[in-house]
C-alpha positions in Angstrom: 87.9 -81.3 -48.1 89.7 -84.1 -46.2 92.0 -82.8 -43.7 95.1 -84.8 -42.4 93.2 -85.6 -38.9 90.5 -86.6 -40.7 92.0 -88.9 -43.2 94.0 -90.2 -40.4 91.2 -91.1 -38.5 89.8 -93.0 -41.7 92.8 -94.8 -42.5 93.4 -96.0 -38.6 89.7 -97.5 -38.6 90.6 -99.8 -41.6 91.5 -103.4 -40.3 93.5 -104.0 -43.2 94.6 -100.8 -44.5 98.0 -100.1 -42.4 99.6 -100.0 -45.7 98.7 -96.6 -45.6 100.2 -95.1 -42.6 103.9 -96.3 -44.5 102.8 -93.6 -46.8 101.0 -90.8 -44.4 103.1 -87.8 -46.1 102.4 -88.4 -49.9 98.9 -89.4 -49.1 98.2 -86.1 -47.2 99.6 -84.3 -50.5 98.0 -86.5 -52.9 94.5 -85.7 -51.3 95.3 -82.0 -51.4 95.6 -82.2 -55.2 92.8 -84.6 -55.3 90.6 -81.9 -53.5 91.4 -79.2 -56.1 91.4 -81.7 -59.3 89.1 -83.9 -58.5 89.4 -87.7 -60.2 87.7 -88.7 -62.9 86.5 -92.3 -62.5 84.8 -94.5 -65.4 83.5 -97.9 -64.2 82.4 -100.4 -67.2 80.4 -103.4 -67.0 80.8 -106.4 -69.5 79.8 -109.3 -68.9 78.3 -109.6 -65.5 75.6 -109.7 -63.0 77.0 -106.7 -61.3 77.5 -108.6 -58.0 80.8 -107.1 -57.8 79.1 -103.4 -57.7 76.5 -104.7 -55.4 79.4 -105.7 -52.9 80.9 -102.2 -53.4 78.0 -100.5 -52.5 78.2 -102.9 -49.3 81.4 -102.1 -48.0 81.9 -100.7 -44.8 85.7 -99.8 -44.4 85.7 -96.9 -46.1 82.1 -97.4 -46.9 81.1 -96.0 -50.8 80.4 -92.5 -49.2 83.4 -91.5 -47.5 85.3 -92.7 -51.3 83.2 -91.1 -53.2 83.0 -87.2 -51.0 86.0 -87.3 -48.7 88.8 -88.4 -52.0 87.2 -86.5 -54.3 85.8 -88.6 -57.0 83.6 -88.0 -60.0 82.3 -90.9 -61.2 81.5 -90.1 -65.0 80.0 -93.4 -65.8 78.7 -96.2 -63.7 75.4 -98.3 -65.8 74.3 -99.0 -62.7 74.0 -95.9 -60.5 74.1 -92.9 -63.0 71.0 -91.4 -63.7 72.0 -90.5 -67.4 70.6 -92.5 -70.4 71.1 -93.2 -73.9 73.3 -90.4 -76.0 73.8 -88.3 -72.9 75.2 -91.3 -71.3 77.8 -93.0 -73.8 78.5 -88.8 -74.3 80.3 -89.4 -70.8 82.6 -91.6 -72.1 84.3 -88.8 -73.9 87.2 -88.0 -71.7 90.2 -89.1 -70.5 90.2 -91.3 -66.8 92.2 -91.2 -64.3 91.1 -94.9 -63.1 89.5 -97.1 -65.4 87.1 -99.6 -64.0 85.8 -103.0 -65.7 83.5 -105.6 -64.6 82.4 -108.5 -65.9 84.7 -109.9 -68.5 85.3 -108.8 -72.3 83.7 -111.1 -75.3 83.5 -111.0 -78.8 82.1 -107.8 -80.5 78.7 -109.1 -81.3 77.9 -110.8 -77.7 78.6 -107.2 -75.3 77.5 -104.1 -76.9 76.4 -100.6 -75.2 75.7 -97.7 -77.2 75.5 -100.3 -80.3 79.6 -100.5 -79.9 81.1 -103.5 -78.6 81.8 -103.0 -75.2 85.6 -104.4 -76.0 86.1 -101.4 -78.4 84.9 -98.9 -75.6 87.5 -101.2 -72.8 90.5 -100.5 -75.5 89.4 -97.2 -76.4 89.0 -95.9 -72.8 92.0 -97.9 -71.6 94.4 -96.2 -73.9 93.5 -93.1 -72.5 93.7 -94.1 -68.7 96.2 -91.6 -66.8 96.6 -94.0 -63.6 95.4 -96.9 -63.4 92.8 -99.7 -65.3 91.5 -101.4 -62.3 89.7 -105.3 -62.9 87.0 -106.2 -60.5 85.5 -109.8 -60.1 86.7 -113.1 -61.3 85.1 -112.5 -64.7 87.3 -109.5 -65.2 90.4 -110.4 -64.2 90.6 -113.8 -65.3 87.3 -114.4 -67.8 85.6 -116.0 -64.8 82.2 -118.4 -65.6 81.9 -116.5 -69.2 85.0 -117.7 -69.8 84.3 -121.8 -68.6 85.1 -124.4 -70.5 82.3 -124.8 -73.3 81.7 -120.9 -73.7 80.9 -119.6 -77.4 82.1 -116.3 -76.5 85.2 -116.3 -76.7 85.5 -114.3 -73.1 88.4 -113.3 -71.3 89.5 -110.9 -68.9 91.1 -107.4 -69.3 94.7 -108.6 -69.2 94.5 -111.9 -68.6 92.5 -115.5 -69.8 92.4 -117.7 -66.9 96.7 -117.7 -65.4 97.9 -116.8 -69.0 98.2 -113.5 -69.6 96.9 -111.2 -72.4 93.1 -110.9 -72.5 91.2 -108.2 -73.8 94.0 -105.7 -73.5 97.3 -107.7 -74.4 99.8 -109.0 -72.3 102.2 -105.7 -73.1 99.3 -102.8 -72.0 100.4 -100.3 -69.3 98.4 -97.6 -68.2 99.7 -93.8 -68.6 101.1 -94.2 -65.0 102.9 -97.3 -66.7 101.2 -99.5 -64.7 99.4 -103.2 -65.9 95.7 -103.7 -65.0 95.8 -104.3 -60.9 93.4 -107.2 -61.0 90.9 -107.9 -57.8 89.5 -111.3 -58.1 86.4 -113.2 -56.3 83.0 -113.7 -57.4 82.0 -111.1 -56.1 85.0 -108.8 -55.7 85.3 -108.2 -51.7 84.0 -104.4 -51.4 87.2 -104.0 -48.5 89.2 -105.1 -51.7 88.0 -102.8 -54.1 87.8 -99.8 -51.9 91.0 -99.8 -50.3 92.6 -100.6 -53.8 91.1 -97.7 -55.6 91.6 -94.9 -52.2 95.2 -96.1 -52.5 95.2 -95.5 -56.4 93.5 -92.4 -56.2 95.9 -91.1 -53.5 99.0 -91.9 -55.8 99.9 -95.0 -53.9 101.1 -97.8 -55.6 100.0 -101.3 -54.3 102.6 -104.1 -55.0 101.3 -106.7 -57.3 102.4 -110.3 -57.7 102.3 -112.4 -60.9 98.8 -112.1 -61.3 98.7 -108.7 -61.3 96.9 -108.7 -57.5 97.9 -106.7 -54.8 100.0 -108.6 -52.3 98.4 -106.8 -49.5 95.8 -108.8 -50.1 96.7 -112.3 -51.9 99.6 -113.1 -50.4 98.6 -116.0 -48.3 96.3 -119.2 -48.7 92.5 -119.2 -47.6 93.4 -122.5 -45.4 96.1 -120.5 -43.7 94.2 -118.3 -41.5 90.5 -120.6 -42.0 89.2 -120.8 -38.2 88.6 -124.9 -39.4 92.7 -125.1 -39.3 93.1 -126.6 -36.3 90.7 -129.3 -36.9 92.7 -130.0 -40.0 95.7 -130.3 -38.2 94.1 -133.2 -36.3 92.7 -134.7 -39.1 88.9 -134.0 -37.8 87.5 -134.0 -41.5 83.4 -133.7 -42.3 81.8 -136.7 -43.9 78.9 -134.8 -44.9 77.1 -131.7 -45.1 75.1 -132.9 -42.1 78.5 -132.0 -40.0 79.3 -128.2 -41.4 77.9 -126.7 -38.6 81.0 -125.6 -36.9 79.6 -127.2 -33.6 80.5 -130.5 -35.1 84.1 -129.2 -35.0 84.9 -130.6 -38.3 87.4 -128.9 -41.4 85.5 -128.9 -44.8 88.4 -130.3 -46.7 86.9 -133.3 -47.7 83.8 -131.8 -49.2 85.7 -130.0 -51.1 86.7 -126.9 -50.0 89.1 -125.0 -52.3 91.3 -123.1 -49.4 94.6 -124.8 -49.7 95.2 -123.5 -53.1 93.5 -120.1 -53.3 95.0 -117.1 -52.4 93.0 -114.4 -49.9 93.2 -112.9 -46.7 88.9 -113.7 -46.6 89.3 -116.0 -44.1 90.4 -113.1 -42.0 89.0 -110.3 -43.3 85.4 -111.6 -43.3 82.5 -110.6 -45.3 79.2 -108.2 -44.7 81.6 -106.2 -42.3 83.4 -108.5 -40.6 80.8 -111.1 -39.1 81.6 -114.4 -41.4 83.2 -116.2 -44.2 82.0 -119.0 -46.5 83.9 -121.6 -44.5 82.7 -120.7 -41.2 79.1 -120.6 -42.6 79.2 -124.0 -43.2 80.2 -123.6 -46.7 83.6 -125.1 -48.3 85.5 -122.3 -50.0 84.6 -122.7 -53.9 88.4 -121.5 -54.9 86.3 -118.5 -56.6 89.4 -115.9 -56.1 91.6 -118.2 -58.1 92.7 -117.6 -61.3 91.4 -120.6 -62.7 88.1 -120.9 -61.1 85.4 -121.9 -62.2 86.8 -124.3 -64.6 89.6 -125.8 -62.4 87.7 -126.0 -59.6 85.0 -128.1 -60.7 83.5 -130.3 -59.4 82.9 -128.3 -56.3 82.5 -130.9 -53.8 84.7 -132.9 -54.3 87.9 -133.2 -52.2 90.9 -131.6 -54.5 92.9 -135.3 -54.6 89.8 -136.1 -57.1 89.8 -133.0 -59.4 92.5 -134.0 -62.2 91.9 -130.2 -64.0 92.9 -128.5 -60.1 96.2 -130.5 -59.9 97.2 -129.4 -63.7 96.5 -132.5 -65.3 94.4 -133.0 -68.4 92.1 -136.0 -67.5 90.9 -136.6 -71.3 94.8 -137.2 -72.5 96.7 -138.2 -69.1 96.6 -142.0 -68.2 94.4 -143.0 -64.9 98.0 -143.7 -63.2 99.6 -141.1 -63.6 96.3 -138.9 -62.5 95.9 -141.2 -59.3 99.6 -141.2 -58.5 99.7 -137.0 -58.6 96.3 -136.9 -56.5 98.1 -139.2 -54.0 100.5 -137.4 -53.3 98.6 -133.9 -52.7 96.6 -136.5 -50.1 99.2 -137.5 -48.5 99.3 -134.5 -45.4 95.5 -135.0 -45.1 95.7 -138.5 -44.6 98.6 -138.5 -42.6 96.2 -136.2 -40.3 93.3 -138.4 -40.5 95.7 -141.4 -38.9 96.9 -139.5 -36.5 93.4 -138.5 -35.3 92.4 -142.2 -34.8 95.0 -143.1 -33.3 95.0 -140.7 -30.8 91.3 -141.3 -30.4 92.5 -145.5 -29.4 94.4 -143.5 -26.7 97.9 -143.6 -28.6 100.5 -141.7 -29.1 100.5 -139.7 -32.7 103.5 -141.1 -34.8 
């Protein structure tokens, strides 16, 4: 059982989980009735490479262990770590959740199947049923993801949404028996901080806020390029030519390979990955916008700077005229250039305008 100095303790070592201490008294009772109930936890996998539960199983703060014993959870059904097979397996299924997991995003009938059902009727069927909360991990699950590109004969989506319109597999209207929508964690994979902290806060009968996209705020309420340790080199307009300058010894922002930052929502440039040690863009890697609701499709192609992706600025490129798709992109450059001049000028030893 999780006492109320224990918890405590866990809650103060999360970086990002003070959201919790507004809460300390319902939490306390929430895991007393959690430790006599238990919760009942089904995770489904559609379409993915379970990348997302490989993350999970990576997290750190709570790590997988302490969410599992210390909140009280039985997980009925994961494919990935049960031990269960065949009948007994899809017998699992035959309950009603607390918190309904999906990964991986939802296609047609004949293109997802487990148990020889179509892994959309067991989504639907499940989700009705869900007493809290449906939770959607990964980009495929929340917004369709790279099933769901441009080209796809799947027909994918996500669980309540298809790219930034909703609906998806579960309809624009669903709400769970807590009257909740799907609480949707993007990224490819799903941060494991993310995912944790978001089902803990579930399970202890706290709420996160969404936004429009159905994502907690706690965690997408700012830009990538907001917080990126490359900022200030945007800010003077110190921009890489090539990926022969990413190291960050060259002291150079990524913008103009292509880094997707400035319009994708996360706090990853602060919370870090593989507990806490680095992030894509201080790797040496532009951020591929892969927590955005449009991604992959709007994001392509990857490296190149956004000013030259029509799709990313909301503009059709087959049916828009080349002017009015140049005059859009020049005005998203406009800040960066502006910073770019005022780098060489100050480098001829003038003043910046």
């Amino acid at each position: 059982m999780l006492t109320r100095r224990n918890f405590m303790k866990l809650a103060g070592a999360v970086s990002a989980g003070m959201f919790l201490n507004l809460y300390n008294s319902d939490i306390v009772k929430a895991i007393e009735n959690a430790g006599k109930t238990g919760i009942k936890l089904v995770w489904i996998q559609g379409q993915s490479d379970t990348g997302c539960t490989i993350s999970l199983l990576q997290g750190e703060h709570p790590d997988i262990y302490d969410a599992i014993m210390k909140l009280n959870v039985d997980i009925r059904f994961h494919p990935t770590i049960m031990a269960a097979q065949g009948e007994e397996a899809m017998a699992a299924l035959d309950i009603e959740p607390d918190v309904l997991v999906v990964e991986g995003s939802i296609p047609d009938p004949e293109f997802a199947t487990m148990g020889e059902r179509p892994i959309r009727d067991i989504v639907r069927e499940l989700a009705a049923k869900t007493k809290v909360a449906v939770v959607a991990v990964g980009a495929c699950a929340t917004y369709g993801g790279i099933p769901a590109a441009e080209g796809n004969v799947t027909n994918s989506t996500g669980v309540q949404y298809l790219k930034a319109k909703k609906g998806g597999a579960l309809g624009a209207g669903f709400l769970s028996g807590a009257g909740l929508p799907v609480v949707n964690l993007p990224g490819c994979p799903a941060h494991p901080d993310h995912v944790l902290l978001t089902l803990s806060s579930v399970i202890l009968g706290v709420i996160p806020e969404l936004d429009d996209k159905g994502r907690p705020v706690m965690f997408f309420s700012s830009k990538i390029h907001d917080e990126c340790a490359r900022r200030g080199f945007y800010d003077v307009g110190a921009f890489a030519e090539s990926f022969h300058e990413t190291d960050f010894s060259h002291e150079k922002c990524l913008y103009q390979l292509g880094c997707r930052g400035p319009v994708t929502l996360s706090d990853c440039s602060l919370r870090k990955w593989n507990g806490g040690i680095n992030v894509c863009m201080n790797s040496g890697a532009p951020c591929i916008g892969c927590f955005h609701e449009s991604f992959p499709d709007a994001m392509s192609p990857l490296f190149e700077p956004i000013e030259k992706v029509p799709t990313l600025l909301g503009i059709n490129p087959v049916t828009a005229g080349k002017a009015a798709v140049a005059a859009t992109a020049a005005g998203i450059a406009i800040h960066a250039a502006r910073r770019g001049v005022a780098k060489k000028t100050a480098d001829e030893g003038g003043e910046e305008k």
